[in-house]
PDB file with one MODEL, atoms N, CA, C and O in Angstrom:
MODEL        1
ATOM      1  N   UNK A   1     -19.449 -10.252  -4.631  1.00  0.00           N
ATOM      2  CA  UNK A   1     -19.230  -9.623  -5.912  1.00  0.00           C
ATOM      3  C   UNK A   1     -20.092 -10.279  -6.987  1.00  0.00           C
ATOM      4  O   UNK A   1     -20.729  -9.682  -7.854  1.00  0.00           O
ATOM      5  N   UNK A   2     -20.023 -11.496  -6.813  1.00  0.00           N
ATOM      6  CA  UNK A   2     -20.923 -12.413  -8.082  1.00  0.00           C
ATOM      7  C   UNK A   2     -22.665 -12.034  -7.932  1.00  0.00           C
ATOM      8  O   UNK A   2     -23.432 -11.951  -8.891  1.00  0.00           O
ATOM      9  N   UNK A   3     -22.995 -11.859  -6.652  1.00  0.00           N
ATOM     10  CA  UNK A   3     -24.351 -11.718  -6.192  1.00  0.00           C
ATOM     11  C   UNK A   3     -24.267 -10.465  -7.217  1.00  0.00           C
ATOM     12  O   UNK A   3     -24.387 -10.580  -8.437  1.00  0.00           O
ATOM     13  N   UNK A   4     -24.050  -9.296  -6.553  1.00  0.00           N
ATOM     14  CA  UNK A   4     -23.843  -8.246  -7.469  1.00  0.00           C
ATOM     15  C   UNK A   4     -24.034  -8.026  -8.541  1.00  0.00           C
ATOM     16  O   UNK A   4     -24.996  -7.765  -9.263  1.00  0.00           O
ATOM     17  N   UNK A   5     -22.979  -8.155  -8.618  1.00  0.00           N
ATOM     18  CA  UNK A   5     -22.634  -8.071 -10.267  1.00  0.00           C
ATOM     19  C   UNK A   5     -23.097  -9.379 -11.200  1.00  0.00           C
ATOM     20  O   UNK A   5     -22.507  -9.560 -12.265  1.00  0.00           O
ATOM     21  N   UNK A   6     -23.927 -10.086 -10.876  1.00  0.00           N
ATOM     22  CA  UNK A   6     -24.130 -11.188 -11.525  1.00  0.00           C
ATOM     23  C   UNK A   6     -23.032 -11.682 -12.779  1.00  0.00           C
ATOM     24  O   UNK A   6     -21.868 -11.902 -12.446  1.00  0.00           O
ATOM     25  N   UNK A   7     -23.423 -11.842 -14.161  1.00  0.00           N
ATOM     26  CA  UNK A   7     -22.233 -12.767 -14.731  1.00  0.00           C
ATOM     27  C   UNK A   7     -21.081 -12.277 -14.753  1.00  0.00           C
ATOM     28  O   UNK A   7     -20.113 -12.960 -15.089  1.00  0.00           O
ATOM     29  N   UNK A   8     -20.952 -10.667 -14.306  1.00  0.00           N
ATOM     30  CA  UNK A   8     -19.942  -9.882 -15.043  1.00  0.00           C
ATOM     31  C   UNK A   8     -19.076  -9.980 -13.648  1.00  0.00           C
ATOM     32  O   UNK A   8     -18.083  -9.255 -13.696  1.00  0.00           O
ATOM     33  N   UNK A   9     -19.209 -10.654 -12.506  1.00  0.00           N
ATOM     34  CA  UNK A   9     -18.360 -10.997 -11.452  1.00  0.00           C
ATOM     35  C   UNK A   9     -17.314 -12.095 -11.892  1.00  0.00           C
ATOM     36  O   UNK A   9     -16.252 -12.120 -11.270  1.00  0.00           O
ATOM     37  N   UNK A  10     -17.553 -13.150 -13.072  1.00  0.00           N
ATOM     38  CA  UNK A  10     -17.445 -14.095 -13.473  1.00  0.00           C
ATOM     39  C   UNK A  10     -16.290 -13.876 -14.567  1.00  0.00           C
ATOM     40  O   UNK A  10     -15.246 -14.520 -14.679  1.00  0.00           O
ATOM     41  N   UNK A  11     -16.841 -12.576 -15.508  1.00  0.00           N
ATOM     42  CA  UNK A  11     -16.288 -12.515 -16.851  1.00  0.00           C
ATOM     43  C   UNK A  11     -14.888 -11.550 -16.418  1.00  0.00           C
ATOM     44  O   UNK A  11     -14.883 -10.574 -15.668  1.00  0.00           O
ATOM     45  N   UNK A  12     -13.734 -12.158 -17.142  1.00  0.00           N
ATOM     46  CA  UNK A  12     -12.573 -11.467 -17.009  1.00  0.00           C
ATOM     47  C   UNK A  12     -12.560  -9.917 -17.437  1.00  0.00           C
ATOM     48  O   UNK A  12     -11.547  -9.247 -17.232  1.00  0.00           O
ATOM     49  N   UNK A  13     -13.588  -9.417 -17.975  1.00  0.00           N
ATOM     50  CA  UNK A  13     -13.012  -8.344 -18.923  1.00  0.00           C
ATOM     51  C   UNK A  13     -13.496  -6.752 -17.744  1.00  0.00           C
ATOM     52  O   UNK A  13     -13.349  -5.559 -18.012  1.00  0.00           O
ATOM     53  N   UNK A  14     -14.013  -7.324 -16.603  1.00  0.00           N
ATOM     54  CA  UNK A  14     -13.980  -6.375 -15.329  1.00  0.00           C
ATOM     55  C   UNK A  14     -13.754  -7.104 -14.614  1.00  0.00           C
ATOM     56  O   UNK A  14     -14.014  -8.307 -14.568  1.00  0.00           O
ATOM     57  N   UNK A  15     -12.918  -6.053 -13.564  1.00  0.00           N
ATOM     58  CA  UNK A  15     -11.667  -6.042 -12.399  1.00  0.00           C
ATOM     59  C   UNK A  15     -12.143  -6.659 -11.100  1.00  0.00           C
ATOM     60  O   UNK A  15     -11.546  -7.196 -10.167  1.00  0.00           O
ATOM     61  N   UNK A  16     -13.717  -6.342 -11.410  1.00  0.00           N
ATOM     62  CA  UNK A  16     -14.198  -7.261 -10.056  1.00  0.00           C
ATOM     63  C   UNK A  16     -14.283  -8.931 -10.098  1.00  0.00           C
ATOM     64  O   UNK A  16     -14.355  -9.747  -9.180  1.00  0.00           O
ATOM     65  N   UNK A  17     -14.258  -9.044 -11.099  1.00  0.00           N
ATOM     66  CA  UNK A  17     -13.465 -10.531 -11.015  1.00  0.00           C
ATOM     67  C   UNK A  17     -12.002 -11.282 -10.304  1.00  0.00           C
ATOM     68  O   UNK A  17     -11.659 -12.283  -9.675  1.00  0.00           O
ATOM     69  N   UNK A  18     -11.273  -9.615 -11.092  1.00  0.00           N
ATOM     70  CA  UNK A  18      -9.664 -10.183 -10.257  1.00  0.00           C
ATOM     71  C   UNK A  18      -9.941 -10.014  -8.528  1.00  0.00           C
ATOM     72  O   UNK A  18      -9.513 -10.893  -7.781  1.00  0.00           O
ATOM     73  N   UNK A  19     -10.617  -8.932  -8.025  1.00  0.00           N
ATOM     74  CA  UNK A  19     -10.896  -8.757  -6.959  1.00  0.00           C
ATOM     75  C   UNK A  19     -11.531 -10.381  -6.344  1.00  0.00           C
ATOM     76  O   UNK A  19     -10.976 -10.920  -5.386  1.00  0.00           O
ATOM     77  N   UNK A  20     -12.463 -10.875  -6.884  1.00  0.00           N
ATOM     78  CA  UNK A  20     -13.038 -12.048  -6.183  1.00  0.00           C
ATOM     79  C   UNK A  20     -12.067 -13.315  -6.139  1.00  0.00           C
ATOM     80  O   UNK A  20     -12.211 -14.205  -5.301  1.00  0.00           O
ATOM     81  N   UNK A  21     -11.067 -13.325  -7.111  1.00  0.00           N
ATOM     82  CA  UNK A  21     -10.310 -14.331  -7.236  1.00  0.00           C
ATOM     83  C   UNK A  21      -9.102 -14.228  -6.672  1.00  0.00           C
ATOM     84  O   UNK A  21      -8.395 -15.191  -6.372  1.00  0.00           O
ATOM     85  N   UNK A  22      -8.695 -12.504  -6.432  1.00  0.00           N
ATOM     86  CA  UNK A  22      -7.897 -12.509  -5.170  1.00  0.00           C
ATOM     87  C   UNK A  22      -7.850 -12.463  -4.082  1.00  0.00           C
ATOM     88  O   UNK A  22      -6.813 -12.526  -3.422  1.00  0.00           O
ATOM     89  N   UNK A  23      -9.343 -12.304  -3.510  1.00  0.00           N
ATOM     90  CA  UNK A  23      -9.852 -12.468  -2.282  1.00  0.00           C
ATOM     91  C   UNK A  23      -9.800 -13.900  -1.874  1.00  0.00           C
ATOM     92  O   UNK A  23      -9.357 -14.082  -0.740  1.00  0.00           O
ATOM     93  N   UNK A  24     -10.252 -15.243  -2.731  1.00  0.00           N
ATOM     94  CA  UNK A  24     -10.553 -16.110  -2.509  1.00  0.00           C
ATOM     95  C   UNK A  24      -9.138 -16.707  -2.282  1.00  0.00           C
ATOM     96  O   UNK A  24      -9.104 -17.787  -1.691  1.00  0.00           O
ATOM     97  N   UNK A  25      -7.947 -16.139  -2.679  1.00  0.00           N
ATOM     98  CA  UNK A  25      -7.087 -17.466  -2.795  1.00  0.00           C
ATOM     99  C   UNK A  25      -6.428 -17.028  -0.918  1.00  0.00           C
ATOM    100  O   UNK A  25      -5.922 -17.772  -0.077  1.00  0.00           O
ATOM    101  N   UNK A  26      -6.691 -15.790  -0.880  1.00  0.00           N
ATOM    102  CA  UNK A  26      -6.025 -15.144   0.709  1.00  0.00           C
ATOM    103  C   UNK A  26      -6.847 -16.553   2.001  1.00  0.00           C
ATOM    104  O   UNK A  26      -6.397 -17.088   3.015  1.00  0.00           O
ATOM    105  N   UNK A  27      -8.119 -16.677   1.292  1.00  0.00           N
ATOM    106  CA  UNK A  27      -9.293 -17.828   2.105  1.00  0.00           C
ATOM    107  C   UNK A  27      -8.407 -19.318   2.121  1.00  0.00           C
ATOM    108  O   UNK A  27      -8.280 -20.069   3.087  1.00  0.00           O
ATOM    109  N   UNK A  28      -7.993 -19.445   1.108  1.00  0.00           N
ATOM    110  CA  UNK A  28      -7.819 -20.425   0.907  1.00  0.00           C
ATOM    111  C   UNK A  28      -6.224 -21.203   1.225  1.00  0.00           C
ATOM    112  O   UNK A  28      -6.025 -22.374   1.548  1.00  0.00           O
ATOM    113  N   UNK A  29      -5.257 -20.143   1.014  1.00  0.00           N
ATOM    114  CA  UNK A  29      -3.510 -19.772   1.592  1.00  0.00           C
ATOM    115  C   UNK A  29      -3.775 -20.045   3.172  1.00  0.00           C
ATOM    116  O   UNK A  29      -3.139 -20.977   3.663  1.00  0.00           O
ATOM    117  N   UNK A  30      -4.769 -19.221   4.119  1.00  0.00           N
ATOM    118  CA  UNK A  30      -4.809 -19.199   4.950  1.00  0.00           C
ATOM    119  C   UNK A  30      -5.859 -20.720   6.163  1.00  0.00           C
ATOM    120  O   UNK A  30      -5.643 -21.224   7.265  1.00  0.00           O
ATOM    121  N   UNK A  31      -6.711 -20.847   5.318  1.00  0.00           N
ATOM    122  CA  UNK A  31      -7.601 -21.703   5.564  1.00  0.00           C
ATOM    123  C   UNK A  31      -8.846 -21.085   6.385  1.00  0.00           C
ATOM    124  O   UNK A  31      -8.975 -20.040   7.021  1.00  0.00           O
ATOM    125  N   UNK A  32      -9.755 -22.224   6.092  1.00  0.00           N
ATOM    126  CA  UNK A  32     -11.390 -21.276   6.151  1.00  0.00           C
ATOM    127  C   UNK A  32     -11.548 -20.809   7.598  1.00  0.00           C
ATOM    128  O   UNK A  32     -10.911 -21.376   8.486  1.00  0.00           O
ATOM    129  N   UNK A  33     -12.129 -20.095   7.787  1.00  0.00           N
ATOM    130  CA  UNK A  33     -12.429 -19.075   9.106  1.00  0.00           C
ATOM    131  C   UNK A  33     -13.384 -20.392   9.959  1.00  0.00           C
ATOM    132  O   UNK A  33     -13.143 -20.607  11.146  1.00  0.00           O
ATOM    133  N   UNK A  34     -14.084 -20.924   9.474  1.00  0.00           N
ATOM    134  CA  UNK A  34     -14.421 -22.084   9.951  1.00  0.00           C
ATOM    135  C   UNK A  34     -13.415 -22.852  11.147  1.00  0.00           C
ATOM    136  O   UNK A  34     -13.480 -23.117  12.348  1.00  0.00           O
ATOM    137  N   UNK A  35     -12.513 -23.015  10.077  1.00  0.00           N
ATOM    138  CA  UNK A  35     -11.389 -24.050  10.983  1.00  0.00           C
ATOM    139  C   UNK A  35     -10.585 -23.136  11.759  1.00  0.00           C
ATOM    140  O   UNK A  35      -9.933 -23.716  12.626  1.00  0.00           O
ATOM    141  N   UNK A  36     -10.388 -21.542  11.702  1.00  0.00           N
ATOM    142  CA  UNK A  36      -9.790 -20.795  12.860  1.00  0.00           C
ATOM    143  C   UNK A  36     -10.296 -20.794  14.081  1.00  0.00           C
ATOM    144  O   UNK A  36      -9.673 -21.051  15.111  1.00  0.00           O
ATOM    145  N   UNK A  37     -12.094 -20.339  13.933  1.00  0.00           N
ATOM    146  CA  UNK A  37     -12.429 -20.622  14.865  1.00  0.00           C
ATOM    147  C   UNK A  37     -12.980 -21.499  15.843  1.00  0.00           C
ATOM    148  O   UNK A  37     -13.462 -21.301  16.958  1.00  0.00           O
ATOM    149  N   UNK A  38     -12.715 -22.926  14.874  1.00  0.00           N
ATOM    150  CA  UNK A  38     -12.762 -24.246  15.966  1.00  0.00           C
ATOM    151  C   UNK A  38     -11.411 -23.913  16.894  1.00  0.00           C
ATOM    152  O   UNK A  38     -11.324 -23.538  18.063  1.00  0.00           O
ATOM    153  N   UNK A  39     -10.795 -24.091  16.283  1.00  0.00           N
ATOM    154  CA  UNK A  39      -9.183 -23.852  16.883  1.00  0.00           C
ATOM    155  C   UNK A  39      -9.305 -22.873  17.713  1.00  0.00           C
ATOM    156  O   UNK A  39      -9.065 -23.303  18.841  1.00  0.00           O
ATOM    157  N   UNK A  40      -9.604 -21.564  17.732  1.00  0.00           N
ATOM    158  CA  UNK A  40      -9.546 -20.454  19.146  1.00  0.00           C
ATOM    159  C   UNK A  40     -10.204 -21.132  20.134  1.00  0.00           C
ATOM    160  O   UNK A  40      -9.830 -21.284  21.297  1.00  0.00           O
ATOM    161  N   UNK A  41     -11.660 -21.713  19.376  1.00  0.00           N
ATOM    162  CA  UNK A  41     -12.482 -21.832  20.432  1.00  0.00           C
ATOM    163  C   UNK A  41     -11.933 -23.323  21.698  1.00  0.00           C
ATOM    164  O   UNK A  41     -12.177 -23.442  22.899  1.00  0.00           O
ATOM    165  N   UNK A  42     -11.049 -24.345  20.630  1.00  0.00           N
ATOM    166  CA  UNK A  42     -10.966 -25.233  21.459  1.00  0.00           C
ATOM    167  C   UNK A  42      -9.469 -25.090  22.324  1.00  0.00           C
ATOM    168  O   UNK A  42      -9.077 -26.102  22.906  1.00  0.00           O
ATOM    169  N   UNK A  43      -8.667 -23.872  22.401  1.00  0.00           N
ATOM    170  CA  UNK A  43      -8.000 -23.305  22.779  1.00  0.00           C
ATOM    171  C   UNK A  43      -8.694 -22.338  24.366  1.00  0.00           C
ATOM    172  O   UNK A  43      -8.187 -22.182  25.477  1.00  0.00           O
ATOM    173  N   UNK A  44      -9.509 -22.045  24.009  1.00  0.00           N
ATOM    174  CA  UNK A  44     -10.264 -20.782  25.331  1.00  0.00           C
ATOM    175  C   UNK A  44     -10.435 -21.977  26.063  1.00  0.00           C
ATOM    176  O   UNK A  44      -9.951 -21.980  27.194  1.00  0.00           O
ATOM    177  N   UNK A  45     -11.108 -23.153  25.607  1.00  0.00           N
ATOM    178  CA  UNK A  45     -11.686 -24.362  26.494  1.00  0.00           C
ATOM    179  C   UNK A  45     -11.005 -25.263  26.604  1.00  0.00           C
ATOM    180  O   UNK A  45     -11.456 -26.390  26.805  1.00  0.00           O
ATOM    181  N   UNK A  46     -10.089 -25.073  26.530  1.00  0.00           N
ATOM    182  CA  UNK A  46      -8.695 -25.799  26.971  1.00  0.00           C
ATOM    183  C   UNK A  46      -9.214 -27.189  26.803  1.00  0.00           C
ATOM    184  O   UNK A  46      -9.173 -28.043  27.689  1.00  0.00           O
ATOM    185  N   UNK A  47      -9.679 -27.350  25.670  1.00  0.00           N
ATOM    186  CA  UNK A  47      -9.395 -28.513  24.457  1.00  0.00           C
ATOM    187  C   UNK A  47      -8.248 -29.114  23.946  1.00  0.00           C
ATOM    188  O   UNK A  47      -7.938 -30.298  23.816  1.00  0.00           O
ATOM    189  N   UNK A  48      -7.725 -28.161  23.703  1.00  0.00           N
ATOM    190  CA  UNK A  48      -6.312 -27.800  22.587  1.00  0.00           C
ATOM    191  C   UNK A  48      -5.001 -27.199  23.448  1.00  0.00           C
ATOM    192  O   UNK A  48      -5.352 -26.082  23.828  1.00  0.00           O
ATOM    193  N   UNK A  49      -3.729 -27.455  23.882  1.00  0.00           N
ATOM    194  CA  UNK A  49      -2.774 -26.662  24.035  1.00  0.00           C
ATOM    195  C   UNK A  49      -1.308 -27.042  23.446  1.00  0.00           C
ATOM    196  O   UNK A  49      -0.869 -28.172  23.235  1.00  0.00           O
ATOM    197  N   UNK A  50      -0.730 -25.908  23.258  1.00  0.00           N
ATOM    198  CA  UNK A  50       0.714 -26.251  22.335  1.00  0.00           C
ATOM    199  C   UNK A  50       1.388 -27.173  23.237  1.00  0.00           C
ATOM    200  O   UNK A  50       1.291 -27.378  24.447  1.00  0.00           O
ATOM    201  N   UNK A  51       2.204 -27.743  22.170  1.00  0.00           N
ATOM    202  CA  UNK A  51       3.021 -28.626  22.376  1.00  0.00           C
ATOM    203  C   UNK A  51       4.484 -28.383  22.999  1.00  0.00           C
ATOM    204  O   UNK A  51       5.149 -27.550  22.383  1.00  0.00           O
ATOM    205  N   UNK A  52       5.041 -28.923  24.026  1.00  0.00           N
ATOM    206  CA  UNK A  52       6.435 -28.327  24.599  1.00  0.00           C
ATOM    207  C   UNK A  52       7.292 -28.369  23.719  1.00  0.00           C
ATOM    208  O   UNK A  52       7.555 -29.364  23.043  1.00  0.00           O
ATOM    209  N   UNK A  53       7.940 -27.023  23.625  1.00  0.00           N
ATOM    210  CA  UNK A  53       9.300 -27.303  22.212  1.00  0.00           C
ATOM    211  C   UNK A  53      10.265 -28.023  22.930  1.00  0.00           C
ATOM    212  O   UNK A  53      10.512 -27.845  24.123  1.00  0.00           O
ATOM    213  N   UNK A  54      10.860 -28.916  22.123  1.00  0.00           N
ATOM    214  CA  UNK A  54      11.886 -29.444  22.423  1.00  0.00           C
ATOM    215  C   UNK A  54      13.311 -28.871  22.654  1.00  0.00           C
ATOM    216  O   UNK A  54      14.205 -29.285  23.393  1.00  0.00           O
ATOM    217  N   UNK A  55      13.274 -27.769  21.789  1.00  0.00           N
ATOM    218  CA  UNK A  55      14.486 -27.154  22.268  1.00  0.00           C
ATOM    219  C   UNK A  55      14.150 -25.458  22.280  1.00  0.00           C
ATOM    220  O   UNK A  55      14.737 -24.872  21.371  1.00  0.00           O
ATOM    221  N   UNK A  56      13.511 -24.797  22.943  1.00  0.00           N
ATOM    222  CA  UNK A  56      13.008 -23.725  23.506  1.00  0.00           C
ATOM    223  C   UNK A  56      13.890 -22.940  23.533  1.00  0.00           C
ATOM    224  O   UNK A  56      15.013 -23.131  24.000  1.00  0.00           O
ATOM    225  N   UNK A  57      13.292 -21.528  22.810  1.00  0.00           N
ATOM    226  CA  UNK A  57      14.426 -20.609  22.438  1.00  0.00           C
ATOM    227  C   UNK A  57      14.508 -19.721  23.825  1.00  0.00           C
ATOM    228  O   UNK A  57      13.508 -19.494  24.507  1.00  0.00           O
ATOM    229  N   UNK A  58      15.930 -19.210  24.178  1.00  0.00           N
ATOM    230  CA  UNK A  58      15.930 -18.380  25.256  1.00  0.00           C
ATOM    231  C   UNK A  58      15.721 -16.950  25.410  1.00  0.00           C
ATOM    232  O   UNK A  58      16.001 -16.408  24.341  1.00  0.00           O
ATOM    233  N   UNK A  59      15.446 -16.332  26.055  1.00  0.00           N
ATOM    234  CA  UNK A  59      14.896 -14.886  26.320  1.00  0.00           C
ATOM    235  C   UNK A  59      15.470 -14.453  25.376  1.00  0.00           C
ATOM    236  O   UNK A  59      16.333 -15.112  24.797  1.00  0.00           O
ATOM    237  N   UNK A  60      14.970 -12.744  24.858  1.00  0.00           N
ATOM    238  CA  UNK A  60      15.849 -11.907  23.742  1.00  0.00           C
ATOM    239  C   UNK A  60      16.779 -11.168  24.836  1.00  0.00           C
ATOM    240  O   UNK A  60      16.473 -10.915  26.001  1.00  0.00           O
ATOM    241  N   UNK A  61      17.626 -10.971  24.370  1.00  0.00           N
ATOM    242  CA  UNK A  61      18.920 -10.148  24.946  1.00  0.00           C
ATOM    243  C   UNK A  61      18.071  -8.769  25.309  1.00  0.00           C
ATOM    244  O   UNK A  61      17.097  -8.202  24.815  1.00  0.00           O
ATOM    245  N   UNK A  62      18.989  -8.519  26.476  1.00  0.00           N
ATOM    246  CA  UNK A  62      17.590  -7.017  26.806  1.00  0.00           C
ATOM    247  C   UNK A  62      16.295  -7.127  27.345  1.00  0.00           C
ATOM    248  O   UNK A  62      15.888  -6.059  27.803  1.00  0.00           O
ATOM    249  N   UNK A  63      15.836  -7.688  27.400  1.00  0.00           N
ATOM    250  CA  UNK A  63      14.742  -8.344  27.867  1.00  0.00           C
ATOM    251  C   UNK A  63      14.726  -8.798  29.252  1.00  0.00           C
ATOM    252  O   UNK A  63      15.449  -9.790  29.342  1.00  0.00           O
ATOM    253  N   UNK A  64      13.946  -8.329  30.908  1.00  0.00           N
ATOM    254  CA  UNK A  64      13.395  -9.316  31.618  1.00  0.00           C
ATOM    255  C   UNK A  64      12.626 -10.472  31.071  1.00  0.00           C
ATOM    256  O   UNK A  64      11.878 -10.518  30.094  1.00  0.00           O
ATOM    257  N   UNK A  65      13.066 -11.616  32.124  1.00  0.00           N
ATOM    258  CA  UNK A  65      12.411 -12.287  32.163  1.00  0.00           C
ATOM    259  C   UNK A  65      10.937 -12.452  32.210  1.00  0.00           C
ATOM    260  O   UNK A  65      10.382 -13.327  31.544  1.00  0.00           O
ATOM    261  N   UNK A  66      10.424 -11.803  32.819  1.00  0.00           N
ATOM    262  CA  UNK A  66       9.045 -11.478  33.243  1.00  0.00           C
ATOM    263  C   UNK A  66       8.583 -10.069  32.587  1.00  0.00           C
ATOM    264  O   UNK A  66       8.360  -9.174  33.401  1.00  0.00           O
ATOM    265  N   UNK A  67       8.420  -9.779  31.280  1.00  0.00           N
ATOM    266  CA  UNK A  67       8.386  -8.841  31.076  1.00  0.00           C
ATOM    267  C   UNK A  67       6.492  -8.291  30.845  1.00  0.00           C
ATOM    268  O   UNK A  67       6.125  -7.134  30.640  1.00  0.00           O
ATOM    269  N   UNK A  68       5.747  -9.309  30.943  1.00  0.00           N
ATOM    270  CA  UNK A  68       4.082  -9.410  31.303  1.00  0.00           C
ATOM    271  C   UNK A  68       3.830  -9.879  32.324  1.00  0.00           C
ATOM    272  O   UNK A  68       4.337 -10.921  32.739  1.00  0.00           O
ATOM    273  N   UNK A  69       3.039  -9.231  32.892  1.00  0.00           N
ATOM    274  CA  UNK A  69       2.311  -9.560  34.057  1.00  0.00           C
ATOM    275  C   UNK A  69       1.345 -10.818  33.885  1.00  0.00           C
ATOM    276  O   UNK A  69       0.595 -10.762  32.911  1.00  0.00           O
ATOM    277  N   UNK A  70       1.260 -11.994  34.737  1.00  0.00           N
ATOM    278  CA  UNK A  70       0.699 -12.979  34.727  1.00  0.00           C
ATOM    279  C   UNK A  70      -0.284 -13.020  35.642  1.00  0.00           C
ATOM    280  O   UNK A  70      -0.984 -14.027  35.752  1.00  0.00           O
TER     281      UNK A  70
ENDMDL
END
């Protein structure tokens, strides 16, 4: 938007400002795409795996056990 629109990405008095500043905070709530995809990636390469819960919730009512194919 700033490329764009040069200063007027910047200046409050157009909406593409609120747009850039509400885009940015979703980046930032969530954390940078950077650090997601270290994390997938060191997940596929079995780098990374979750941790055993300690107290592990049990099946939903209704539900097989096996309800995906492995």
């Amino acid at each position: 938007a700033i490329q764009i629109h040069g200063s007027y990405g910047f200046s409050n008095e157009y909406p593409v400002e609120r747009f850039m500043r509400n885009a940015r905070g979703s980046v930032i709530y969530e954390g940078t795409r950077e650090i997601h995809q270290i994390l997938q990636a060191e997940y596929a390469l079995g780098y990374r795996e979750d941790k055993v819960l300690s107290h592990p919730q049990p099946p939903a009512v209704g539900f097989e056990q096996e309800t995906v194919p492995r």
